[in-house]
Structure formats: C-alpha cells, structure tokens
mmCIF file of the C-alpha atoms, coordinates in Angstrom:
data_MODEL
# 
_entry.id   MODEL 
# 
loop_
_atom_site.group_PDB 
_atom_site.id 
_atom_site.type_symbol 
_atom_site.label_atom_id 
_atom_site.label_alt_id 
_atom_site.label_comp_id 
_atom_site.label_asym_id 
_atom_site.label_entity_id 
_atom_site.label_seq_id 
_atom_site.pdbx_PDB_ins_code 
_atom_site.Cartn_x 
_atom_site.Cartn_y 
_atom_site.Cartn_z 
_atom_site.occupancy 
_atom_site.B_iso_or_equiv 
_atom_site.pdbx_formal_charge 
_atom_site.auth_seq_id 
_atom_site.auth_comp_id 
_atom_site.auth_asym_id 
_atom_site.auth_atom_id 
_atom_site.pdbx_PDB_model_num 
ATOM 1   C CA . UNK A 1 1   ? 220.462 -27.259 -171.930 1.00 0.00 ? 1   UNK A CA 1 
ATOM 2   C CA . UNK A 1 2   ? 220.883 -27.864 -168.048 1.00 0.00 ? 2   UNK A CA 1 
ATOM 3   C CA . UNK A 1 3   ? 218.121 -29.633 -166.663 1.00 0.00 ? 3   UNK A CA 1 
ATOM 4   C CA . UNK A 1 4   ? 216.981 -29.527 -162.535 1.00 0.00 ? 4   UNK A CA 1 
ATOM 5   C CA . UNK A 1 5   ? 215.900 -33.245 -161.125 1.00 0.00 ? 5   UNK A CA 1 
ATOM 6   C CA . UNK A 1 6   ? 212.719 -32.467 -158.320 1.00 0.00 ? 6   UNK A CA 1 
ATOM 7   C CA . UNK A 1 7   ? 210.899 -34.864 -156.387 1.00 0.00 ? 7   UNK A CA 1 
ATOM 8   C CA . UNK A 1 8   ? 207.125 -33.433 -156.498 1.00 0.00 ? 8   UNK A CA 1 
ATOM 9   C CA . UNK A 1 9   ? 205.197 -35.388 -153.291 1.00 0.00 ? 9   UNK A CA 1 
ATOM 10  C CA . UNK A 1 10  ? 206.972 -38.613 -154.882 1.00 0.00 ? 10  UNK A CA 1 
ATOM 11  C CA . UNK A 1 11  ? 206.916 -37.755 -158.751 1.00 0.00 ? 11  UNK A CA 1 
ATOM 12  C CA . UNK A 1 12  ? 210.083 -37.221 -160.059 1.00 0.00 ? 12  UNK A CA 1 
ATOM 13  C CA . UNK A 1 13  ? 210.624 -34.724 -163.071 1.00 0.00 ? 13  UNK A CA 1 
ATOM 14  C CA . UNK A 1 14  ? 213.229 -33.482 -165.120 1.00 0.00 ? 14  UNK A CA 1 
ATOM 15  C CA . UNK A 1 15  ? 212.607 -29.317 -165.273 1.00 0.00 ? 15  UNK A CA 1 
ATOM 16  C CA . UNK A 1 16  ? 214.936 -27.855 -167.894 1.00 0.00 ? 16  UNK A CA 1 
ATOM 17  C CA . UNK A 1 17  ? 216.648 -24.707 -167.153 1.00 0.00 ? 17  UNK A CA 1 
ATOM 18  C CA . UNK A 1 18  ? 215.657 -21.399 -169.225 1.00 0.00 ? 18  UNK A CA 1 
ATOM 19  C CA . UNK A 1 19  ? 216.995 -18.071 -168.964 1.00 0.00 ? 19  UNK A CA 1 
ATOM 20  C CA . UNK A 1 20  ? 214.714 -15.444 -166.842 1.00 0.00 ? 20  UNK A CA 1 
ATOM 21  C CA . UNK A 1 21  ? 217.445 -12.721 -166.865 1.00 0.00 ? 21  UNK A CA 1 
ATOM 22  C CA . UNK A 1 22  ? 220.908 -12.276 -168.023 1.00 0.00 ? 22  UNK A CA 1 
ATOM 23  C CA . UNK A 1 23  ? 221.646 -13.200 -164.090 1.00 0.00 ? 23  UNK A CA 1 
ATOM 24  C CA . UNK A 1 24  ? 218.784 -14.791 -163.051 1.00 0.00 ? 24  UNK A CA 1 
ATOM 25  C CA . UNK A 1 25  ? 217.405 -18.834 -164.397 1.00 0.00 ? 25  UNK A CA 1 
ATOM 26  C CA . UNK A 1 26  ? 214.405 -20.632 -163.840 1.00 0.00 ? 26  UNK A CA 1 
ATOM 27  C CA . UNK A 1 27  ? 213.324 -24.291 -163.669 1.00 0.00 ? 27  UNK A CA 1 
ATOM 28  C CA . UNK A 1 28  ? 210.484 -24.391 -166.032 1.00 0.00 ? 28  UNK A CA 1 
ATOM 29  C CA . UNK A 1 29  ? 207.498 -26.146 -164.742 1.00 0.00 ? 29  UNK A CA 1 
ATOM 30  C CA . UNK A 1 30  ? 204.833 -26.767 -167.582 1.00 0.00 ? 30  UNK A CA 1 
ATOM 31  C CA . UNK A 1 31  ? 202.116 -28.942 -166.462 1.00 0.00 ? 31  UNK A CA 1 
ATOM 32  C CA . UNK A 1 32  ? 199.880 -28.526 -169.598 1.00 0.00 ? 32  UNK A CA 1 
ATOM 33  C CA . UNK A 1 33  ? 200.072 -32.279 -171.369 1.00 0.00 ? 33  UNK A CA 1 
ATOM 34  C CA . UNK A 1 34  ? 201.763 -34.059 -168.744 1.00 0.00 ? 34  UNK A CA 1 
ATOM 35  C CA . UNK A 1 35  ? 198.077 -35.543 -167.245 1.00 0.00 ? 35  UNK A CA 1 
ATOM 36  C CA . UNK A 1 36  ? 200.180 -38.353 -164.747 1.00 0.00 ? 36  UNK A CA 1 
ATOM 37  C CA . UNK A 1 37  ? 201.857 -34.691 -163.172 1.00 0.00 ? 37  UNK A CA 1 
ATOM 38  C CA . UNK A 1 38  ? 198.596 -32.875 -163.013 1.00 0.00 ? 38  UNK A CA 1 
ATOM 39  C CA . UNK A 1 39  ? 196.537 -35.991 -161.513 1.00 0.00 ? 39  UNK A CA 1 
ATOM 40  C CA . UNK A 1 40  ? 198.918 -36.090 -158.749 1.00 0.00 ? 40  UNK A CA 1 
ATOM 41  C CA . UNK A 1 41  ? 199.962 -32.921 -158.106 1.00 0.00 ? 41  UNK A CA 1 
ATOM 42  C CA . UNK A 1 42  ? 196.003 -32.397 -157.903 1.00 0.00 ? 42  UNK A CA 1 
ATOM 43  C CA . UNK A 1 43  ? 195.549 -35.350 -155.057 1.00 0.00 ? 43  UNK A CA 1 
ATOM 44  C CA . UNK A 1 44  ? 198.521 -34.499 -153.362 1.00 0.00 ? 44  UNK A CA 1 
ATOM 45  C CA . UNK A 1 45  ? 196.835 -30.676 -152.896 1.00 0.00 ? 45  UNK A CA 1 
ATOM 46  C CA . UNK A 1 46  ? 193.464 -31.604 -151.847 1.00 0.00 ? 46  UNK A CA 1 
ATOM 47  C CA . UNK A 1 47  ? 195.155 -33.967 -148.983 1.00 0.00 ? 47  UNK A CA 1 
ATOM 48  C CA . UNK A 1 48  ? 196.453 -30.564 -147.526 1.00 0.00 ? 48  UNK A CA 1 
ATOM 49  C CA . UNK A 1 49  ? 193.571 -28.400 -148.313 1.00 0.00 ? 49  UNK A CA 1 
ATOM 50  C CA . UNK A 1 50  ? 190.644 -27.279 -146.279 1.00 0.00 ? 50  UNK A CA 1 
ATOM 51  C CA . UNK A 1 51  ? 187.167 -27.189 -146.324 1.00 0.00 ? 51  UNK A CA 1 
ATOM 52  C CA . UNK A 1 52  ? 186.188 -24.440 -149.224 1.00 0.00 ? 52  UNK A CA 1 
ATOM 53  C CA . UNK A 1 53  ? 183.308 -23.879 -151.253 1.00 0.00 ? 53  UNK A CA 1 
ATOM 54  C CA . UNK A 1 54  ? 184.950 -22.606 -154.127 1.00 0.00 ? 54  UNK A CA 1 
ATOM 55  C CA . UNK A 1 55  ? 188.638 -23.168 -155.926 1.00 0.00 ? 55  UNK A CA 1 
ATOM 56  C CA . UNK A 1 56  ? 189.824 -19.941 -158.118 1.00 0.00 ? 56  UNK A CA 1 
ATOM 57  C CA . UNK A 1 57  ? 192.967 -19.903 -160.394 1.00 0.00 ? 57  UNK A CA 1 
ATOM 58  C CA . UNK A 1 58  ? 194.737 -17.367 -162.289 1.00 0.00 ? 58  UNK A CA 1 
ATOM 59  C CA . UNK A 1 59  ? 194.544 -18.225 -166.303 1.00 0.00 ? 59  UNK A CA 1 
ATOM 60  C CA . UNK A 1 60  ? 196.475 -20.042 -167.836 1.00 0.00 ? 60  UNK A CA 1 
ATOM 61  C CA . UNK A 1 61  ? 199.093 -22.642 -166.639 1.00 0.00 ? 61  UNK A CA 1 
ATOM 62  C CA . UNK A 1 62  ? 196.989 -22.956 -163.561 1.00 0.00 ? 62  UNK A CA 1 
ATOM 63  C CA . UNK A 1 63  ? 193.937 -24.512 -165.378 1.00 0.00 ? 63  UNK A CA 1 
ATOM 64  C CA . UNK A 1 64  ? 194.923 -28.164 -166.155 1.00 0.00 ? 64  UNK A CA 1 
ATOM 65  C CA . UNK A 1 65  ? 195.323 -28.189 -162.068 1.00 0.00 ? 65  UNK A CA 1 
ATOM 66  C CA . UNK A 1 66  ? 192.184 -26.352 -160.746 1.00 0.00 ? 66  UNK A CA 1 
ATOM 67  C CA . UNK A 1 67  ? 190.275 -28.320 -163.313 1.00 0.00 ? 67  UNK A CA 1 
ATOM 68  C CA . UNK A 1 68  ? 191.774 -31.295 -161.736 1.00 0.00 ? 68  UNK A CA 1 
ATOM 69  C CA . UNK A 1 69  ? 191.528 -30.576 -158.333 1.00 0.00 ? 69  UNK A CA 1 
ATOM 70  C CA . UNK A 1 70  ? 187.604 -29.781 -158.996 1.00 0.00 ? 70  UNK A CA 1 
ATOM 71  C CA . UNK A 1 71  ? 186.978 -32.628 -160.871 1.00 0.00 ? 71  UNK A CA 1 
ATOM 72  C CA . UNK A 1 72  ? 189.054 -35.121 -158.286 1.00 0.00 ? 72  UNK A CA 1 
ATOM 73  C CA . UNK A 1 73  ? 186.963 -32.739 -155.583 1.00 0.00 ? 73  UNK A CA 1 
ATOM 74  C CA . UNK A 1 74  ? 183.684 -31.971 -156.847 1.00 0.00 ? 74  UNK A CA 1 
ATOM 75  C CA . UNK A 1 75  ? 184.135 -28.750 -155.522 1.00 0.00 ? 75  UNK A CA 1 
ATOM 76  C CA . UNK A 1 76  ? 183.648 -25.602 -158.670 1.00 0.00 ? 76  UNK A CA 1 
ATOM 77  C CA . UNK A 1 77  ? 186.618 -23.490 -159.448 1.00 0.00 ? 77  UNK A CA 1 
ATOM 78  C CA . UNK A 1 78  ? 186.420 -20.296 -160.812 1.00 0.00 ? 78  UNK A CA 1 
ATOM 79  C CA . UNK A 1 79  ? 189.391 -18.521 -163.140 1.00 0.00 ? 79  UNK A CA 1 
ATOM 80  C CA . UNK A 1 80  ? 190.892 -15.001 -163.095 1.00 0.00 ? 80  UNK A CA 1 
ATOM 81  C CA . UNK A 1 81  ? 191.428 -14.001 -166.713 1.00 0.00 ? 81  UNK A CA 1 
ATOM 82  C CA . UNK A 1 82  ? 194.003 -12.397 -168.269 1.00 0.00 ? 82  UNK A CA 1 
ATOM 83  C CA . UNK A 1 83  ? 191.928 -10.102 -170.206 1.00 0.00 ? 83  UNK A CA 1 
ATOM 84  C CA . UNK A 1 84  ? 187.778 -9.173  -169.813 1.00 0.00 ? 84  UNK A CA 1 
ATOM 85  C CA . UNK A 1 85  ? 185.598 -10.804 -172.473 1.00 0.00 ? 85  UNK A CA 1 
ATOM 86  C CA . UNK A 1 86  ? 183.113 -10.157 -174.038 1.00 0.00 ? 86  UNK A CA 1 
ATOM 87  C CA . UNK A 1 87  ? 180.293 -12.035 -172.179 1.00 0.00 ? 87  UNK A CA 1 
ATOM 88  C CA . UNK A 1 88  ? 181.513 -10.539 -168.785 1.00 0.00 ? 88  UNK A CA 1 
ATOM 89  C CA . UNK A 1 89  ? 179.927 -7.406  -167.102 1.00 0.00 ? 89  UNK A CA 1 
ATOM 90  C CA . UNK A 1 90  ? 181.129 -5.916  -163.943 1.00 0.00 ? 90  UNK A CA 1 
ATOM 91  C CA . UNK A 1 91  ? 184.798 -6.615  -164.134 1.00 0.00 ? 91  UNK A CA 1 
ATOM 92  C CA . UNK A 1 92  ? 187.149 -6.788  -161.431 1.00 0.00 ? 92  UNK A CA 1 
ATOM 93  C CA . UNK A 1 93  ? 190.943 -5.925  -162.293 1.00 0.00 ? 93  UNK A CA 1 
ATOM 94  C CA . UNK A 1 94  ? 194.566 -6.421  -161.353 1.00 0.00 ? 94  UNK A CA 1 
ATOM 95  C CA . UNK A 1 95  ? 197.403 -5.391  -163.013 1.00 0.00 ? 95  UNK A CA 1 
ATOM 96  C CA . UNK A 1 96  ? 200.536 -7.913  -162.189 1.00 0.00 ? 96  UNK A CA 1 
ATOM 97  C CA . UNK A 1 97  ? 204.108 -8.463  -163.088 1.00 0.00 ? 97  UNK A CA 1 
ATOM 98  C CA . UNK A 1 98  ? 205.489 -11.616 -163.337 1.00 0.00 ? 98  UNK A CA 1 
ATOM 99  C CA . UNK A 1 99  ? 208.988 -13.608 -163.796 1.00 0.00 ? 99  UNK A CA 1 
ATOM 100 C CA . UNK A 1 100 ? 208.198 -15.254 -166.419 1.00 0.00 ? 100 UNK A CA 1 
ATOM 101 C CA . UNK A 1 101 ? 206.150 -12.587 -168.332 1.00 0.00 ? 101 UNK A CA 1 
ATOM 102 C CA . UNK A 1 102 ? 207.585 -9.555  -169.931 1.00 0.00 ? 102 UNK A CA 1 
ATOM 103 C CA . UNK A 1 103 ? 205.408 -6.491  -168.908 1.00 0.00 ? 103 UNK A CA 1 
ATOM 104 C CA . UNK A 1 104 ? 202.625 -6.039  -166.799 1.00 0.00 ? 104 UNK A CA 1 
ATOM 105 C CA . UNK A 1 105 ? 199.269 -8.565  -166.809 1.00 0.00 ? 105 UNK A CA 1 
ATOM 106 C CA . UNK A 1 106 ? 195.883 -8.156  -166.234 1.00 0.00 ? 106 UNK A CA 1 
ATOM 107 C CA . UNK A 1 107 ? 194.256 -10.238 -164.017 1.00 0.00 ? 107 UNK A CA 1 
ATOM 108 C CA . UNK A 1 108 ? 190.122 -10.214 -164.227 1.00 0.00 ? 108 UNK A CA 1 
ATOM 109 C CA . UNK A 1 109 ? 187.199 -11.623 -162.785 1.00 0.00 ? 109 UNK A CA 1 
ATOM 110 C CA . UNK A 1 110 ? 182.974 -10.854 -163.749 1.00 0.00 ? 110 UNK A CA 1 
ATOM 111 C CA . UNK A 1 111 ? 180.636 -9.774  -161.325 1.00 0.00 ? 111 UNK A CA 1 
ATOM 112 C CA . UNK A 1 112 ? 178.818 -13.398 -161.771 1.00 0.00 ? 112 UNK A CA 1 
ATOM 113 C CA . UNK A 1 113 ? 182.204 -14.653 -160.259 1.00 0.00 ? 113 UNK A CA 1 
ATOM 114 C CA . UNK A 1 114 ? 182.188 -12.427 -157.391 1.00 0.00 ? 114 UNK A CA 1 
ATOM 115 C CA . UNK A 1 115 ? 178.957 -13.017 -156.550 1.00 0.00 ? 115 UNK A CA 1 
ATOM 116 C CA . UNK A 1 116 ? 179.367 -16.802 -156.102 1.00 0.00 ? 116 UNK A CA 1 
ATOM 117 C CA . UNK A 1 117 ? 182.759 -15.949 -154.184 1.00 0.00 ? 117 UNK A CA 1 
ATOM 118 C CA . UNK A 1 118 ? 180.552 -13.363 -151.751 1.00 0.00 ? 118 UNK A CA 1 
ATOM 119 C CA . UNK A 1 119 ? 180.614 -14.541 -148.271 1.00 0.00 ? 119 UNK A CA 1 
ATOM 120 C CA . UNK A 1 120 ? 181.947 -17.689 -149.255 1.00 0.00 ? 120 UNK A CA 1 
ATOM 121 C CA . UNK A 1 121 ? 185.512 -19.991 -148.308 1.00 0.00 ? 121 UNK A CA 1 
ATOM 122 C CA . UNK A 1 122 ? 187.536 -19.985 -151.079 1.00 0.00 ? 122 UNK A CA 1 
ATOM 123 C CA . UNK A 1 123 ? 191.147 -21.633 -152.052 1.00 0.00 ? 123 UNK A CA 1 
ATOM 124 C CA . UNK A 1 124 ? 193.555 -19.688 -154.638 1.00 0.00 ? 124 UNK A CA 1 
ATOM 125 C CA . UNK A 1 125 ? 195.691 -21.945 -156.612 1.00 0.00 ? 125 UNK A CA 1 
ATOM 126 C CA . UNK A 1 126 ? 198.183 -21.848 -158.844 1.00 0.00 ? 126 UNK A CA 1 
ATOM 127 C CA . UNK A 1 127 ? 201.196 -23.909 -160.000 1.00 0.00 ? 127 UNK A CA 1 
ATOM 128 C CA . UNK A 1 128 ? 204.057 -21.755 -159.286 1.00 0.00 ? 128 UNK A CA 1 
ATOM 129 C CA . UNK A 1 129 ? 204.912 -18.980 -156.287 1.00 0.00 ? 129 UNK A CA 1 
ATOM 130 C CA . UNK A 1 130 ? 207.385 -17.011 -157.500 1.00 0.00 ? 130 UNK A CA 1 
ATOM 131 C CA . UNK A 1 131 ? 207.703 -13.180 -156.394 1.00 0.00 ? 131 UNK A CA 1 
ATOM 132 C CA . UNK A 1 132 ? 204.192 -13.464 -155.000 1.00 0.00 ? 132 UNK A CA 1 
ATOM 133 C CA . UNK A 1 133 ? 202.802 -10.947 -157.117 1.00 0.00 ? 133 UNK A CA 1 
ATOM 134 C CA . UNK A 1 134 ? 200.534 -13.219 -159.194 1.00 0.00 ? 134 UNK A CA 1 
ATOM 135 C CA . UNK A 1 135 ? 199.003 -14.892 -155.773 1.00 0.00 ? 135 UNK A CA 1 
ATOM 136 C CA . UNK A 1 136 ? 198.711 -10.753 -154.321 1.00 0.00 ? 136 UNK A CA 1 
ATOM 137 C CA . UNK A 1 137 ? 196.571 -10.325 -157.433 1.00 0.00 ? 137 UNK A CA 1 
ATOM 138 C CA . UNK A 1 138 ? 194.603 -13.431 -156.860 1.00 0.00 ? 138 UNK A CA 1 
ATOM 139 C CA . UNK A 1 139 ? 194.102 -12.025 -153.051 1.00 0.00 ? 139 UNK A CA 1 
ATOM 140 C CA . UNK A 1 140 ? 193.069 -8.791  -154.349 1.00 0.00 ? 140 UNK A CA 1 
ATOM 141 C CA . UNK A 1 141 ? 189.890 -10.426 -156.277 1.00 0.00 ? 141 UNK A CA 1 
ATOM 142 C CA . UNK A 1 142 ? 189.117 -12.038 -153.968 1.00 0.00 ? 142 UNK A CA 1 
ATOM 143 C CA . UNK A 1 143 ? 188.706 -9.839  -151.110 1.00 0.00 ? 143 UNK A CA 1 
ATOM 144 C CA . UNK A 1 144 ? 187.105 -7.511  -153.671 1.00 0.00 ? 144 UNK A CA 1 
ATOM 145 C CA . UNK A 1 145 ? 184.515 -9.789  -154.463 1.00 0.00 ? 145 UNK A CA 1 
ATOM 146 C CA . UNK A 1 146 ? 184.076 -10.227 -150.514 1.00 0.00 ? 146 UNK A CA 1 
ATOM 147 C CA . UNK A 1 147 ? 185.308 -13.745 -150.678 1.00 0.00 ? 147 UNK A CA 1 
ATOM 148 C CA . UNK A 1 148 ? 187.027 -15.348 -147.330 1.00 0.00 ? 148 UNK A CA 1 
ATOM 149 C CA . UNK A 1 149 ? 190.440 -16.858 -148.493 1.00 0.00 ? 149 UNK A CA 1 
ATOM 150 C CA . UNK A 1 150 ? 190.719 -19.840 -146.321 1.00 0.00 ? 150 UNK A CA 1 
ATOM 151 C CA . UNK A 1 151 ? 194.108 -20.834 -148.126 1.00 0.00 ? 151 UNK A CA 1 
ATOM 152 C CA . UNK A 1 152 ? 196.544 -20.253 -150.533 1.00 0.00 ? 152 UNK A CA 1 
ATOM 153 C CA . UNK A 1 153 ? 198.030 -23.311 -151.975 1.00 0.00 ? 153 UNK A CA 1 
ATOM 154 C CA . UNK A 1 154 ? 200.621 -23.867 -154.849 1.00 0.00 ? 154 UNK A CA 1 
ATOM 155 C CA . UNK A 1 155 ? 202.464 -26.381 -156.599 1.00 0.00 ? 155 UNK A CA 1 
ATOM 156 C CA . UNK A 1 156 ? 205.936 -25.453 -156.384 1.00 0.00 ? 156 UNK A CA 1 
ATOM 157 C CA . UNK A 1 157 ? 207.609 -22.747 -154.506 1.00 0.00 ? 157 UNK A CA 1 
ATOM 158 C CA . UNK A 1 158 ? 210.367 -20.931 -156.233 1.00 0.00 ? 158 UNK A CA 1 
ATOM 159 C CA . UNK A 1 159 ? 213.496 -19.319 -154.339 1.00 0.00 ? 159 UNK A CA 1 
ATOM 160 C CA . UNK A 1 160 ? 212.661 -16.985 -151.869 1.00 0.00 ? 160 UNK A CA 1 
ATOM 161 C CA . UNK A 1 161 ? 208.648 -18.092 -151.796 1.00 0.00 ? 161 UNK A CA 1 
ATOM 162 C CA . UNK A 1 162 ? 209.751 -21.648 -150.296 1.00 0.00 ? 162 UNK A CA 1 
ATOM 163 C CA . UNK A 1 163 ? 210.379 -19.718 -147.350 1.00 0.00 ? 163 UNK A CA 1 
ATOM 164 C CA . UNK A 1 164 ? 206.763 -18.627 -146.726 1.00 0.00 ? 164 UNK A CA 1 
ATOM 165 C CA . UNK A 1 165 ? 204.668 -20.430 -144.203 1.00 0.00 ? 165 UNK A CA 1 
ATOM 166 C CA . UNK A 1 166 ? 201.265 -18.438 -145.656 1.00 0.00 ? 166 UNK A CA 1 
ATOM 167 C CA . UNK A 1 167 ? 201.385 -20.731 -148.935 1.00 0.00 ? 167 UNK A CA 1 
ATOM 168 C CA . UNK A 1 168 ? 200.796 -24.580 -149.086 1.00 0.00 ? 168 UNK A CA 1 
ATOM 169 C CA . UNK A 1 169 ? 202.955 -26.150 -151.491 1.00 0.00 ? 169 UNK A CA 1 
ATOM 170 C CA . UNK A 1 170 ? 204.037 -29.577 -152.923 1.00 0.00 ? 170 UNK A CA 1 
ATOM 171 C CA . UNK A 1 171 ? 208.293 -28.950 -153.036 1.00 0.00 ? 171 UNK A CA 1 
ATOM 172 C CA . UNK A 1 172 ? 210.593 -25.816 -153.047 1.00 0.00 ? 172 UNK A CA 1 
ATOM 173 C CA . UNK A 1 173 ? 212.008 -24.608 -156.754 1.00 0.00 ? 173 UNK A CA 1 
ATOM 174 C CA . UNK A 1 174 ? 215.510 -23.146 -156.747 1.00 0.00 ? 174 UNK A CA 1 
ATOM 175 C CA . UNK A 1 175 ? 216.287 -20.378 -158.558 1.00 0.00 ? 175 UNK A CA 1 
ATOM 176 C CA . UNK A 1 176 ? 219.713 -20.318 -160.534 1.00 0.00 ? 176 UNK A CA 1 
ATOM 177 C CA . UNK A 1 177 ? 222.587 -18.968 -161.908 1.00 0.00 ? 177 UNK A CA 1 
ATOM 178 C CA . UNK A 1 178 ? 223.381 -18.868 -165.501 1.00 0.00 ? 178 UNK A CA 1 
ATOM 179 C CA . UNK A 1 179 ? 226.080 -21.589 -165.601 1.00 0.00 ? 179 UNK A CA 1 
ATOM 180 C CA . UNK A 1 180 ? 222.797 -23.743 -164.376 1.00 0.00 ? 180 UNK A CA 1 
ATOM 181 C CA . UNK A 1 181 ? 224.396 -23.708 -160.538 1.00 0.00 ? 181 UNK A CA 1 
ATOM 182 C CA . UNK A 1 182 ? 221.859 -22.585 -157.646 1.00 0.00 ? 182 UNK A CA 1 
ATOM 183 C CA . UNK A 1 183 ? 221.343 -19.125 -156.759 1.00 0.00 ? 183 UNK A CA 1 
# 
C-alpha cells in the first residue's frame, strides 16, 4: 500500500493511500486514536480562529477534534448527526454526498441546538474539505437555525478545496491517481 508523507502545522504523518474510485485515490486521514494528532491539530486551529460562541461539527470523524478544540477552548460545540434520535424534537435536515461515503447522508440537528446557535457566532469544523458538500450541509444548519457563521475552518484541504480562501485549514491534501502518483 502507497503511503502520502504531510507535514500538519509541524506534525508529520504517514496517510496511506486507499482507493475512492477506480480513477480517483485518497490520503486517508483518521484522527480517531491518534490523541498527539488531535491535541495539535486542535491548538493549531484555535490560533487561527475567531471569537465564537459556539463550535458545531458534523458526526463522526469530526468529534475527537471539536471535543478538543472545546475542551483546549472552553468554548461548547454542538454536533450535526447523521441520523435524528430519539430524544430530539424539531429536527433540522440535510441530505449530503460525500467522497468517502457511498450514497447520500443525512445531516441533523434538534431544535435545542438551534436555539443555542440563534443569533449567535458560530465556527463549523471538520477534519477534511473535500468536494465541499459536507461543509454546504453544515452551512445549511446553520443558517437555518439563524446562526451567524463567523468561520469555516478544517483540518486538511483535499485537491481542489486547498484552493479556497473561504475555509481555514492546517495543510493542503492531494488527491491521486491509482498508481499512488498525484492527480
């Protein structure tokens, strides 16, 4: 398996390469058990973000970081969820498609959630921009639950989303080939 070398704000990790599509190969970034990664990637974030009063995510590989950032913060975070449940009234939906999930998601938040979001800054995170459709979700909440999105802040930024200047982010993510070259 072909493995991509990145730098992340001075941590160094080896990403291996896994198949997407039958032309298109992604470095997978998994941040769930590697605590060092998510401690850093967490300070390095909240050095470039601004005032909010709340931090929202989209479930799941996002959590380990907007816990993080919260905790290293003291600021709350909220989550989208991929699915309503139970205890939540009021829901809020998105449908999504990802690149590295076969069909369409659901994204979800309660009407407790958008009331705390009313009126109020908030920060979307998440660990990887891809397509953009994920973080377009995340927007959608939030400006249906009347919340001000004061930034938009990522991790890593993969192909053609390293290119945006609307997204703070921690180091670009090629895209490649399937001989493990970049696209």
């Amino acid at each position: 398996m072909s493995v991509y070398s990145i730098d992340i704000a001075g941590m160094k990790r080896e990403l291996p390469i896994c198949k997407a599509t039958d032309t298109l190969y992604i470095g997978a970034f998994v941040m769930f058990g590697d605590v060092e990664l998510t401690e850093h990637c967490a300070a390095e974030l909240l050095k470039k973000m601004p005032k909010c009063d709340y931090l929202i995510a989209p479930e799941a590989k996002a959590i380990p970081l907007v816990y993080e950032m919260s905790r290293q913060s003291g600021i709350p975070y909220l989550l989208a969820r991929k699915k309503a449940k139970a205890y939540m009234s009021g829901v809020f939906r998105v449908d999504v498609k990802s690149i590295t999930t076969a069909g369409v998601q659901t994204l979800v938040i309660d009407q407790a959630d958008a009331d705390r979001m009313k009126g109020k800054d908030i920060v979307i995170v998440d660990d990887v921009i891809s397509t953009g459709e994920s973080l377009q979700a995340m927007e959608t909440l939030v400006n249906k639950a009347e919340g001000n999105i004061v930034c938009k802040m990522a991790v890593l930024a993969e192909g053609d989303a390293a290119k945006r200047t609307d997204i703070t982010v921690l180091a670009p993510l090629p895209l490649f080939k399937p001989d493990g070259s970049i696209l």
